[in-house]
VEXKOLVEX-222496 format. One line per field, with one value per atom (N, C-alpha, C, O): residue in three letters; chain; x, y, z negated; atom name; residue number from 1. Coordinates in Angstrom, 2 decimals, decimal comma, padded with zeros to 5 digits. Example, Ala and Ser with C-alpha at 12.3 -4.5 7.8 and 13.67 -1.06 7.14 Angstrom:
VEXKOLVEX-222496
residu = ALA|ALA|ALA|ALA|SER|SER|SER|SER
chaine = A|A|A|A|A|A|A|A
c1 = 013,19|012,30|013,20|014,24|012,85|013,67|012,90|013,41
c2 = -005,69|-004,50|-003,30|-003,32|-002,25|-001,06|000,03|001,14
c3 = -007,80|-007,80|-007,80|-008,46|-007,08|-007,14|-007,87|-008,04
atome = N|CA|C|O|N|CA|C|O
num = 1|1|1|1|2|2|2|2
***
This chain:
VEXKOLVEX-222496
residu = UNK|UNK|UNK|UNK|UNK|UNK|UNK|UNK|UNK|UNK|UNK|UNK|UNK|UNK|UNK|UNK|UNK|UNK|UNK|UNK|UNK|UNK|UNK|UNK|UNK|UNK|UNK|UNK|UNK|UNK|UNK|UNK|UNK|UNK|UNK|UNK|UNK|UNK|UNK|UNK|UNK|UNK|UNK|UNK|UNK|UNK|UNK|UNK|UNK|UNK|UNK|UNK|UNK|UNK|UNK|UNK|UNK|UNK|UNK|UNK|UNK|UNK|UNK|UNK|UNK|UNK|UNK|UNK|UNK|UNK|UNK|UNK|UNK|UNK|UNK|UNK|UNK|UNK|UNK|UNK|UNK|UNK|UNK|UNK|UNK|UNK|UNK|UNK|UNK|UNK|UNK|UNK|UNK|UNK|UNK|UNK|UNK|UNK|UNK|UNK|UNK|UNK|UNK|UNK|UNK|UNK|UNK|UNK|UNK|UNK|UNK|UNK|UNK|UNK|UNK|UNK|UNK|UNK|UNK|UNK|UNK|UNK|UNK|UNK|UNK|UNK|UNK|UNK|UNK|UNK|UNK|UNK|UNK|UNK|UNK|UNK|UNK|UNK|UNK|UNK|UNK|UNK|UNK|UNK|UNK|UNK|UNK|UNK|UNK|UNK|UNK|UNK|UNK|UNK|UNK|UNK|UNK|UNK|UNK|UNK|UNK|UNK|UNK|UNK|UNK|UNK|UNK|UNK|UNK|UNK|UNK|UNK|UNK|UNK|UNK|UNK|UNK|UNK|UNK|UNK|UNK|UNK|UNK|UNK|UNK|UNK|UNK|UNK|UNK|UNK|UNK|UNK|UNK|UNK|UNK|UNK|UNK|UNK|UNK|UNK|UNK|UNK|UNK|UNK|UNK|UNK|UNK|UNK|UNK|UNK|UNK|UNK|UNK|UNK|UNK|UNK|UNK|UNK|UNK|UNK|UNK|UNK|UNK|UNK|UNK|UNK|UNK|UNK|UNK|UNK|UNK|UNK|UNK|UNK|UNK|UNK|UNK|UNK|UNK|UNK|UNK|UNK|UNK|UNK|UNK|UNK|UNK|UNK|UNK|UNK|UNK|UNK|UNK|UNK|UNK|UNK|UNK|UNK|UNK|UNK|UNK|UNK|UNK|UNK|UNK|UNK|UNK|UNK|UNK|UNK|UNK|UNK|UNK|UNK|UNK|UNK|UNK|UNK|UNK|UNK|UNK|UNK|UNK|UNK|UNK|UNK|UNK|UNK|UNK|UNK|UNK|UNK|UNK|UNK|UNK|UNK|UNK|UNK|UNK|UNK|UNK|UNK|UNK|UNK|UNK|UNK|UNK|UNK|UNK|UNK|UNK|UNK|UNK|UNK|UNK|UNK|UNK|UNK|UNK|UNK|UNK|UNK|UNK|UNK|UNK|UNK|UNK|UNK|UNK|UNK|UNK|UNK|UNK|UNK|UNK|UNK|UNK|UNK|UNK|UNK|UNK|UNK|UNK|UNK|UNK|UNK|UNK|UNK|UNK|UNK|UNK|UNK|UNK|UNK|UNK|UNK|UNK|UNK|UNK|UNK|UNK|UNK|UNK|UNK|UNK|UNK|UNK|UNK|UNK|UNK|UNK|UNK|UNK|UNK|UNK|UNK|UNK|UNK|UNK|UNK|UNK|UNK|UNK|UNK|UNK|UNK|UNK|UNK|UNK|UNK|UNK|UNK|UNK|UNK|UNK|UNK|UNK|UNK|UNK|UNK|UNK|UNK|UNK|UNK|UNK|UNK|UNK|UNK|UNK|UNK|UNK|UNK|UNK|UNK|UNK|UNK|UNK|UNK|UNK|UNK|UNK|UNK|UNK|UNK|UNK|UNK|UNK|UNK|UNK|UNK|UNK|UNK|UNK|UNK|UNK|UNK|UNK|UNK|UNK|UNK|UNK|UNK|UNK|UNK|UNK|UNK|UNK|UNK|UNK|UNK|UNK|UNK|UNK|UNK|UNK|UNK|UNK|UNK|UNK|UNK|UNK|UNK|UNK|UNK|UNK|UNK|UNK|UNK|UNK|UNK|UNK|UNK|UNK|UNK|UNK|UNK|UNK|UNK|UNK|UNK|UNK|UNK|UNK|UNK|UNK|UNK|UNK|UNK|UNK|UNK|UNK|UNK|UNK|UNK|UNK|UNK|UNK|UNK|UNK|UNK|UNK|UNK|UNK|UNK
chaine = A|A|A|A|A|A|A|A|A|A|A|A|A|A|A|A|A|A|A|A|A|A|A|A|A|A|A|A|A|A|A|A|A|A|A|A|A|A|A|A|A|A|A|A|A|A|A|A|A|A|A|A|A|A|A|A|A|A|A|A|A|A|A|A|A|A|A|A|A|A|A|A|A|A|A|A|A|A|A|A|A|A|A|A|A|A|A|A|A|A|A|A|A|A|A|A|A|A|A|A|A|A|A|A|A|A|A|A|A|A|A|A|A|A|A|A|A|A|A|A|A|A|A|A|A|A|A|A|A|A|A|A|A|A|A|A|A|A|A|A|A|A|A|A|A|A|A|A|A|A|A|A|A|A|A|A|A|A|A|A|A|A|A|A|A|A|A|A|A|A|A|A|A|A|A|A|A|A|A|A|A|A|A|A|A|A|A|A|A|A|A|A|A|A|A|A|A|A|A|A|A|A|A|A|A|A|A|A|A|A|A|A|A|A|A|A|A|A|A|A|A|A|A|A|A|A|A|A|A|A|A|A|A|A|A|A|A|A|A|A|A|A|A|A|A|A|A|A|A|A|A|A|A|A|A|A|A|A|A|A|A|A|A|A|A|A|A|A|A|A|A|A|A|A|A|A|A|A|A|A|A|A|A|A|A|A|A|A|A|A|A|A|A|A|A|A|A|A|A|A|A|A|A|A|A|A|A|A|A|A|A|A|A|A|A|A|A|A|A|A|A|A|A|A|A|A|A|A|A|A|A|A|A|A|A|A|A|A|A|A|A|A|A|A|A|A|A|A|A|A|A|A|A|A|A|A|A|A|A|A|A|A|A|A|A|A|A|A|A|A|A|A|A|A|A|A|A|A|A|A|A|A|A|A|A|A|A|A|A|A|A|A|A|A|A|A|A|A|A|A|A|A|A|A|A|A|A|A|A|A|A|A|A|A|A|A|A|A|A|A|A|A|A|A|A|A|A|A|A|A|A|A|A|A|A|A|A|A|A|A|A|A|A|A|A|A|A|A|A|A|A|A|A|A|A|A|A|A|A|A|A|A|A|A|A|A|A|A|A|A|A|A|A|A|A|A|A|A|A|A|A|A|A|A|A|A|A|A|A|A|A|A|A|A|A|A|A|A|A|A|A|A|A|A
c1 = -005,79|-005,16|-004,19|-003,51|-004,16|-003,56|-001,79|-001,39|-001,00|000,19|000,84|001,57|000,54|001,12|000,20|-000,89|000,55|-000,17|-000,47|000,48|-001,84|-001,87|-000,97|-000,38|-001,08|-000,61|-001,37|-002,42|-000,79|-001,81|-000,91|000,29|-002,02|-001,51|-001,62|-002,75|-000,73|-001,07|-000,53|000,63|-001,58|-001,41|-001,30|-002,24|000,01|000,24|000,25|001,30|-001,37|-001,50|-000,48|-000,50|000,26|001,33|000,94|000,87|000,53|001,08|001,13|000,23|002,38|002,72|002,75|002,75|002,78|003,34|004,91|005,01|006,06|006,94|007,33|007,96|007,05|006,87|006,87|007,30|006,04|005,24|005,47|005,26|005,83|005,50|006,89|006,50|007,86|008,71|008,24|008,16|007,78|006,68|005,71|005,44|005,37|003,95|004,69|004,24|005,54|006,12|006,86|006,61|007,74|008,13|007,30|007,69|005,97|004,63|004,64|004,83|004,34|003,88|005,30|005,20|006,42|007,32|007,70|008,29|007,51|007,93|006,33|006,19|005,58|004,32|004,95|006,15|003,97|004,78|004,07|003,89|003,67|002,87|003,95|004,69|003,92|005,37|004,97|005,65|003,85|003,76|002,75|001,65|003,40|003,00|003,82|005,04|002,91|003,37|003,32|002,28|004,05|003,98|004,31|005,34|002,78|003,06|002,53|001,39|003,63|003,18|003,36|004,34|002,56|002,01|002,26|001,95|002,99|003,09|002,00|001,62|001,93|000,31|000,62|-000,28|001,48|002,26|002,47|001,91|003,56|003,97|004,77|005,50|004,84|005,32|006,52|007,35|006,31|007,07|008,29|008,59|009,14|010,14|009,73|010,42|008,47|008,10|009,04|009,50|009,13|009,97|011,09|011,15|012,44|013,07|013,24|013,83|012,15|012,47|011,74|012,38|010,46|010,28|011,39|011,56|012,11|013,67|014,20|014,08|014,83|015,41|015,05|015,75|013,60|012,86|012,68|012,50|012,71|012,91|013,94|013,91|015,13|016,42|016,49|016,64|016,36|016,31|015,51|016,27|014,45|013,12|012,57|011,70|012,78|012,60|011,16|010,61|010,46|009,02|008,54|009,01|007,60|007,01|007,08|006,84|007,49|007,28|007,10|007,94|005,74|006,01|005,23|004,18|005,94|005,56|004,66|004,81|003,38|002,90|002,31|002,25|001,76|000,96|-000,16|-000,92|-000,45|-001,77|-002,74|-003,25|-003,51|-004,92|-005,90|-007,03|-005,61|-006,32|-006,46|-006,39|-006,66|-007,16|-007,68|-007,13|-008,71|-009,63|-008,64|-008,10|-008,46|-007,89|-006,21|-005,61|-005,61|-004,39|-004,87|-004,50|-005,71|-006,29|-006,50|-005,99|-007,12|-007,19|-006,75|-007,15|-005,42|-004,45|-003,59|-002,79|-003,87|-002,90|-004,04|-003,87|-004,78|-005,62|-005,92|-005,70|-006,42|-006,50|-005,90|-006,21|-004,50|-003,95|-002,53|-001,85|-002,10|-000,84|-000,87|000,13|-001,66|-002,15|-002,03|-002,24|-001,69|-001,92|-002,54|-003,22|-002,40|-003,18|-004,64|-005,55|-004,36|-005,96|-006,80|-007,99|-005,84|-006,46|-005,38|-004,27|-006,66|-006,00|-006,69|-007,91|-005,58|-006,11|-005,03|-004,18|-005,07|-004,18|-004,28|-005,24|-002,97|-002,43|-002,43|-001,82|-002,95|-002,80|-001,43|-000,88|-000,90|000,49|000,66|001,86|-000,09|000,39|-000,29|-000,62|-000,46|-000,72|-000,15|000,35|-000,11|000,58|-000,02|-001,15|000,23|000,16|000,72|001,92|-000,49|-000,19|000,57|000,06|001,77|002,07|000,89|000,23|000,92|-000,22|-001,13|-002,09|-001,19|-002,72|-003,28|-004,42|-001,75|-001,93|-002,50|-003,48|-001,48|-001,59|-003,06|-003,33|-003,79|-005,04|-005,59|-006,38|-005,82|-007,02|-006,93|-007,89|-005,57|-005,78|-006,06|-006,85|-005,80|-006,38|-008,03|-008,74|-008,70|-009,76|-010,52|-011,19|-010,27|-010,88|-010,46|-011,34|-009,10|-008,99|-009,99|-010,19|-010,26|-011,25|-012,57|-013,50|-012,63|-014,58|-014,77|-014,75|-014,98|-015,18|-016,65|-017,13|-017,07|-018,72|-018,53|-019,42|-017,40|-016,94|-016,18|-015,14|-016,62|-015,66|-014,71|-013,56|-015,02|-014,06|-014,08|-015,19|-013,06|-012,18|-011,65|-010,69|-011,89|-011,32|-010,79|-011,15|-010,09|-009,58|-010,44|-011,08|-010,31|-010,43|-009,25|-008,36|-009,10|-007,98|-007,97|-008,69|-006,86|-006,40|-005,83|-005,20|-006,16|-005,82|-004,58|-004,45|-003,57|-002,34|-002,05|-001,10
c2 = 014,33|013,25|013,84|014,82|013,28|013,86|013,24|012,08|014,55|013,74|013,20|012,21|013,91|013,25|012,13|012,05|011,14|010,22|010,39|010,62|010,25|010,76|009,81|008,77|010,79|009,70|009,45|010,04|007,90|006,84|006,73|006,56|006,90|006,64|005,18|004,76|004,20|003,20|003,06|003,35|002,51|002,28|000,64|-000,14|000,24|-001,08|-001,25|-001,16|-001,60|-001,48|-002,94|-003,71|-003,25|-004,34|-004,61|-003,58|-005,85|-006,50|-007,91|-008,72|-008,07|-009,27|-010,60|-011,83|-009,39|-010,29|-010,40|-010,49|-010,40|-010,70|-011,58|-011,12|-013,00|-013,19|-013,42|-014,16|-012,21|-011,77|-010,52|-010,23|-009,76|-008,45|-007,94|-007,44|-008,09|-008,27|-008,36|-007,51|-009,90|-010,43|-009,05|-008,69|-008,51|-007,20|-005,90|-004,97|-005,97|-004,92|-004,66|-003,86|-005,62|-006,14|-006,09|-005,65|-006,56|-006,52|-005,23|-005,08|-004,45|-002,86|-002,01|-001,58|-001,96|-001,24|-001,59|-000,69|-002,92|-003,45|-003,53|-004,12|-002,83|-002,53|-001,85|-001,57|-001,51|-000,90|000,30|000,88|000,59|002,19|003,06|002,50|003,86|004,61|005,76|006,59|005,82|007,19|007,26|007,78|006,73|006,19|006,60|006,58|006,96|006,60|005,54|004,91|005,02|003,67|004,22|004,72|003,84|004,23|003,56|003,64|002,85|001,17|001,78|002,42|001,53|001,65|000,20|-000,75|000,15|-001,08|-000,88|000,07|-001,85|-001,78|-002,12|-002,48|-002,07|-002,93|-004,14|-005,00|-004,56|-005,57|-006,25|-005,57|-007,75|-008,31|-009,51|-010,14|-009,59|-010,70|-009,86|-008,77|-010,48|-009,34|-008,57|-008,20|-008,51|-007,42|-005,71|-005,14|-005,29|-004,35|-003,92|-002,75|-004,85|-005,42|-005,05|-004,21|-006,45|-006,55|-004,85|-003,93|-004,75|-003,19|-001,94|-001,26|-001,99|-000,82|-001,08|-000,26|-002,55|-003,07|-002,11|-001,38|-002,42|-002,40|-001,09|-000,86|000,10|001,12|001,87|002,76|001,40|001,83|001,65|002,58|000,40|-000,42|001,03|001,91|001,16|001,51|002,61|002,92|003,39|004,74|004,79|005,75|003,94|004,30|004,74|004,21|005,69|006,23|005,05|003,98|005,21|004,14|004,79|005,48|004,32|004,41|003,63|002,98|003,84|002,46|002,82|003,99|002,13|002,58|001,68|000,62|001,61|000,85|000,19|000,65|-000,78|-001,38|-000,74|-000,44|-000,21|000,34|-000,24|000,23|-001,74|-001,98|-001,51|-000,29|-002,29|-001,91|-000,90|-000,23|-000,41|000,59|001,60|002,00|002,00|003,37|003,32|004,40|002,24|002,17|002,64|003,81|002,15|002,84|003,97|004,71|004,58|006,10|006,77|007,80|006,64|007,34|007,73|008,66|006,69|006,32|007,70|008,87|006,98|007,80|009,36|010,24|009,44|010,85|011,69|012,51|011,35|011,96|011,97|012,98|011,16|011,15|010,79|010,40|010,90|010,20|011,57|012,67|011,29|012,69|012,45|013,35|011,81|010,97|011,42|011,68|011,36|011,37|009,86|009,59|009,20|007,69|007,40|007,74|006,45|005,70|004,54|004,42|003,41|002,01|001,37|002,10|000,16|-000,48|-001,67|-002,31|-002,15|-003,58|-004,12|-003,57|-005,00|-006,22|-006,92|-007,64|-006,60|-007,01|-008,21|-008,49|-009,13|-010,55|-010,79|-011,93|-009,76|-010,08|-009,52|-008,41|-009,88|-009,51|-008,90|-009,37|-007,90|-007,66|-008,08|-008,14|-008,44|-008,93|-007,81|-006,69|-007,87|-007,20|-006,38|-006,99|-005,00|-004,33|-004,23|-003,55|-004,58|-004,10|-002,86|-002,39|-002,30|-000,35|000,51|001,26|000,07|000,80|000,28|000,87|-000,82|-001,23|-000,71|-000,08|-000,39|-000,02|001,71|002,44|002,09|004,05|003,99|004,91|003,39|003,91|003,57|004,22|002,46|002,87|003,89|004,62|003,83|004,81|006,05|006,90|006,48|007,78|007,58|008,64|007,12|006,76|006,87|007,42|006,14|006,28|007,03|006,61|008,33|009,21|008,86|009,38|008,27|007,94|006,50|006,05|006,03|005,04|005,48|006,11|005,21|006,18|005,10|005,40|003,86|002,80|001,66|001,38|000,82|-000,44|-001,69|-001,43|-002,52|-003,42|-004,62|-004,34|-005,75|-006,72|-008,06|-008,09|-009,31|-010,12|-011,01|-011,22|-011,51|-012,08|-013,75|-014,62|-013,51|-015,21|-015,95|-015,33|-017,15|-017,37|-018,26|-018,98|-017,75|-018,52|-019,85|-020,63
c3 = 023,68|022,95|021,92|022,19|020,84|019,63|019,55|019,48|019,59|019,58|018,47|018,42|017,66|016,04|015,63|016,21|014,58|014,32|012,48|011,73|011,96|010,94|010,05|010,34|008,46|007,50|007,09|006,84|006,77|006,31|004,50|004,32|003,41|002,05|001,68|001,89|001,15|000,88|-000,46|-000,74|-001,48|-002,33|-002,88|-002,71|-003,57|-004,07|-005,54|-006,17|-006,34|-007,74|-007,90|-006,94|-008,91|-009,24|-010,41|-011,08|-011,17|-012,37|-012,28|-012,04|-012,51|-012,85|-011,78|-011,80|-010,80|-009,51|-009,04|-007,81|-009,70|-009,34|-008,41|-007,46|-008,46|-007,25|-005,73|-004,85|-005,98|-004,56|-004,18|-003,00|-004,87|-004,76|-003,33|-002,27|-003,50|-002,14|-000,95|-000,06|-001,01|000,52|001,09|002,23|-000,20|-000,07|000,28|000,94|-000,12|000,02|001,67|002,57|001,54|003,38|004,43|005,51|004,21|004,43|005,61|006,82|004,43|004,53|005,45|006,59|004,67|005,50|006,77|007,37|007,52|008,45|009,68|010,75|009,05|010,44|011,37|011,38|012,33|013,34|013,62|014,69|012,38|012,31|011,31|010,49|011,43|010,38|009,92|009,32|010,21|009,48|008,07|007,84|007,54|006,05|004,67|004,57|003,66|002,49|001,65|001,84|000,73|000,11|-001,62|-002,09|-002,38|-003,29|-004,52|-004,99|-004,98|-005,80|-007,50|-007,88|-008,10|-009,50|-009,80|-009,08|-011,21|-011,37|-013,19|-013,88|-013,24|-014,59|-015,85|-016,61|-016,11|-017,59|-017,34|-018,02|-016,01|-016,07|-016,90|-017,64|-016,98|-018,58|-017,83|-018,48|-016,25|-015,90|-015,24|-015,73|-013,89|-013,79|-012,34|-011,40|-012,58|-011,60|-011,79|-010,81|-012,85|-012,83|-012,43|-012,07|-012,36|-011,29|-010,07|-009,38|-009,98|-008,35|-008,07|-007,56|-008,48|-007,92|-007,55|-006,54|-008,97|-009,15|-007,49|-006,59|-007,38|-006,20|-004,94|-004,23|-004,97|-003,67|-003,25|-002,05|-004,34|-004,25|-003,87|-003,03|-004,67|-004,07|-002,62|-001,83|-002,30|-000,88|-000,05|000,35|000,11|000,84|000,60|001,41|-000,35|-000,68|-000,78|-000,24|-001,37|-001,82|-003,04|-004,04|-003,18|-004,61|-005,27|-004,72|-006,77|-007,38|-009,05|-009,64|-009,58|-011,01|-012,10|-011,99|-013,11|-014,18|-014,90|-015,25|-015,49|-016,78|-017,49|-016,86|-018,69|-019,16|-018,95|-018,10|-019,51|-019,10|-018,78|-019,86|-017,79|-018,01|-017,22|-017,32|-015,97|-015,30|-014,00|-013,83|-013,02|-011,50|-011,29|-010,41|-011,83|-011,45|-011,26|-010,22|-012,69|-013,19|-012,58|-012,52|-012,21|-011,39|-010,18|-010,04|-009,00|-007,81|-008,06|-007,22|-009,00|-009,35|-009,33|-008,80|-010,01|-010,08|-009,11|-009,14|-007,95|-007,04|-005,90|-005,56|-005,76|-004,74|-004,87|-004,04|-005,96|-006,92|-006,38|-005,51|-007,22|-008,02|-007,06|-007,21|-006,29|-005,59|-004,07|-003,46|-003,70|-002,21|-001,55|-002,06|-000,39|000,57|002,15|002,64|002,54|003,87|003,84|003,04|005,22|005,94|005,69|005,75|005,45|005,43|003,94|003,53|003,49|002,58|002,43|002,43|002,24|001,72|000,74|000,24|000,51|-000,60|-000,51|-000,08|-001,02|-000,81|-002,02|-002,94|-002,16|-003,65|-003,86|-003,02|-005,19|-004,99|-004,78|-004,66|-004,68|-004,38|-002,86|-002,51|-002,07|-000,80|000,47|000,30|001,45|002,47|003,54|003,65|004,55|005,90|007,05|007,33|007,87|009,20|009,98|009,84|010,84|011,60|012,89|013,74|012,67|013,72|012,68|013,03|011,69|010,84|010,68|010,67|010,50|010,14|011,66|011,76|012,75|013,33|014,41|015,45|013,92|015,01|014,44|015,16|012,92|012,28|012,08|011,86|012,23|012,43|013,91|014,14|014,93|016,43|016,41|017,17|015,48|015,70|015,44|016,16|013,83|013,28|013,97|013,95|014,72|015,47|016,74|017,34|016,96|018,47|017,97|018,56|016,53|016,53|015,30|014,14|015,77|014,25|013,74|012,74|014,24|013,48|012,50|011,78|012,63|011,35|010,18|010,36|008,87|007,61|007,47|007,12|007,70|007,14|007,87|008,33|008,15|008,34|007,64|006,90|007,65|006,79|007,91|009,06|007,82|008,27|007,74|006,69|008,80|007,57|007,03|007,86|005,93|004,82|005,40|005,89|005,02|005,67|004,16|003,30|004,10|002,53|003,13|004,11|001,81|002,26|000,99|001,11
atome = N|CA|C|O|N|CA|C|O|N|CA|C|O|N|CA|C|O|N|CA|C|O|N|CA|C|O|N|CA|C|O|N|CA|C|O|N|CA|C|O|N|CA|C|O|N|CA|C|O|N|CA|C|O|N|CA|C|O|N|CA|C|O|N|CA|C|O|N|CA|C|O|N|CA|C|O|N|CA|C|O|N|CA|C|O|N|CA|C|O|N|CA|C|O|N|CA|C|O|N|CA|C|O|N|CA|C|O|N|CA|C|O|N|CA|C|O|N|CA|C|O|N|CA|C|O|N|CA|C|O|N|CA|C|O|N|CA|C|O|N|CA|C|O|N|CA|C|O|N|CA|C|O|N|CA|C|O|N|CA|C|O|N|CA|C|O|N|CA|C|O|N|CA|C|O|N|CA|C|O|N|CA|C|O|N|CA|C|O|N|CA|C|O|N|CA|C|O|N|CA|C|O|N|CA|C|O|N|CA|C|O|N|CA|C|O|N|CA|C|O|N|CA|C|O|N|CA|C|O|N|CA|C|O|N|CA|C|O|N|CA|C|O|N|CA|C|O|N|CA|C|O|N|CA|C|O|N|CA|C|O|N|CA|C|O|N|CA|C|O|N|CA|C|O|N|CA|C|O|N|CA|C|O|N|CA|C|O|N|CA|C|O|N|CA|C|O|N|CA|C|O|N|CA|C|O|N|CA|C|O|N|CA|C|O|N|CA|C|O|N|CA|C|O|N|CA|C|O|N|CA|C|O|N|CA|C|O|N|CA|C|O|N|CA|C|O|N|CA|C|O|N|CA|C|O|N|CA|C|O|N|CA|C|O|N|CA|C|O|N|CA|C|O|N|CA|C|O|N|CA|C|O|N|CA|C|O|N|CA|C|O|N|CA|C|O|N|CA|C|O|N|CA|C|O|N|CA|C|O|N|CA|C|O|N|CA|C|O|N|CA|C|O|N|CA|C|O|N|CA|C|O|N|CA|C|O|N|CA|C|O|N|CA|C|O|N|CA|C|O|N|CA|C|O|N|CA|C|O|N|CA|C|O|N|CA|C|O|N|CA|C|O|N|CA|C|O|N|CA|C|O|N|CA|C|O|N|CA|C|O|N|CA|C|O|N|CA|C|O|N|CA|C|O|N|CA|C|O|N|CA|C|O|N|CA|C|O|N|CA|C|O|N|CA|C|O|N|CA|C|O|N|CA|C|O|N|CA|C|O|N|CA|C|O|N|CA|C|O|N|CA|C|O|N|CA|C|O|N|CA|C|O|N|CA|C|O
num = 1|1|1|1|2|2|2|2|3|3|3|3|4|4|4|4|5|5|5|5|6|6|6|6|7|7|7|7|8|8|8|8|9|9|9|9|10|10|10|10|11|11|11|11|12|12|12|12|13|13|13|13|14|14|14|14|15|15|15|15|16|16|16|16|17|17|17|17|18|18|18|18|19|19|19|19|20|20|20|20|21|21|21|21|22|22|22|22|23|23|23|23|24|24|24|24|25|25|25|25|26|26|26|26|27|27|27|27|28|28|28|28|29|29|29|29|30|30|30|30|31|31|31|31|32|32|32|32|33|33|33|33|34|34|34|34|35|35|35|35|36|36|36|36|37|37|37|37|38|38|38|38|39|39|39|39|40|40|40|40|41|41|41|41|42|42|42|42|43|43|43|43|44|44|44|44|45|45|45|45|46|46|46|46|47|47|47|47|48|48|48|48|49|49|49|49|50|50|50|50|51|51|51|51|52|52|52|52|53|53|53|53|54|54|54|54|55|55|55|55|56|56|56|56|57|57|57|57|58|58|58|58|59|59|59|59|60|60|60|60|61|61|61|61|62|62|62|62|63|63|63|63|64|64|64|64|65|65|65|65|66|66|66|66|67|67|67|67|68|68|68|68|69|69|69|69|70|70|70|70|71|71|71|71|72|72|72|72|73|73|73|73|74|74|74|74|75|75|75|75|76|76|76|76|77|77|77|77|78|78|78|78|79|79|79|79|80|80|80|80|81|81|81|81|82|82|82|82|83|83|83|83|84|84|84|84|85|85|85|85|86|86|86|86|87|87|87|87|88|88|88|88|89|89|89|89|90|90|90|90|91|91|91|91|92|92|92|92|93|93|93|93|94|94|94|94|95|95|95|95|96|96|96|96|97|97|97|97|98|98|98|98|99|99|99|99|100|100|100|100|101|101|101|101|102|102|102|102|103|103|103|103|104|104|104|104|105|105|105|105|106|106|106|106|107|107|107|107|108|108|108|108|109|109|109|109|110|110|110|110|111|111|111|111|112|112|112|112|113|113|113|113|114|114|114|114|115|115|115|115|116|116|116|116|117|117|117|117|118|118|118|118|119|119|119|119|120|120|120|120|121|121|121|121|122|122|122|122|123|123|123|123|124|124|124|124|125|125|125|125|126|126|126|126
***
C-alpha cells in the first residue's frame, strides 16, 4: 500500500466568469484530497474576473496567470503542457463547481485499477 498520495494537477481555464469563479475555486481547495495543485489561467477576461482572481490568490496561494485571448484549447494547453506536474491531471470550468470527495474518490480509483487511464463524474446542472 502506497503511503504518499499522488499529485493531482488541476487546471481552472477562466474567462469571464466573475461571478462564479470563487464558488469554483472554493470548490477545489476545500476537497478533502490535498495533495493538489491549483492552477487557473484566466483568457482575456473583460468582466471583473481579474479581481476577484488577484483576491483568491492572495487568500489561497494558487498558480495564477493572466493572458490574452487565445481560447480553451490552447488555455488547457498551456496549463497541462507546459505547467502541470501531477501524475493526474484534470480541470475545472470556471463557472463550475466540485462536489465534496470528487478528488479524492476518483484518485483511489484510478490508484486501485491501473487498467483504467481515465475517470470522469457525472455533472449535476445547477
Amino acid at each position: 500500500m502506497k503511503t504518499t498520495s499522488p499529485l493531482v494537477s488541476i487546471i481552472v481555464p477562466s474567462y469571464n466568469h466573475g461571478n462564479y469563479i470563487e464558488g469554483c475555486i472554493k470548490s477545489i481547495i476545500n476537497q478533502d484530497y490535498n495533495n493538489f495543485e491549483l492552477i487557473v489561467i484566466d483568457d482575456g477576461s473583460m468582466d471583473n474576473s481579474h479581481e476577484t482572481l488577484i483576491n483568491l490568490q492572495i487568500k489561497y496561494g494558487f498558480y495564477l496567470e493572466f493572458n490574452k485571448n487565445q481560447g480553451l484549447a490552447k488555455t488547457l494547453n498551456r496549463g497541462f503542457r507546459d505547467l502541470a506536474k501531477g501524475k493526474y491531471l484534470t480541470f475545472c470550468a470556471s463557472d463550475d463547481y466540485w462536489l465534496q470527495g470528487k478528488l479524492s474518490k476518483q484518485v483511489a480509483f484510478l490508484e486501485s485499477n491501473s487498467e483504467f487511464m481515465m475517470v470522469y463524474g457525472k455533472a449535476i446542472i445547477i
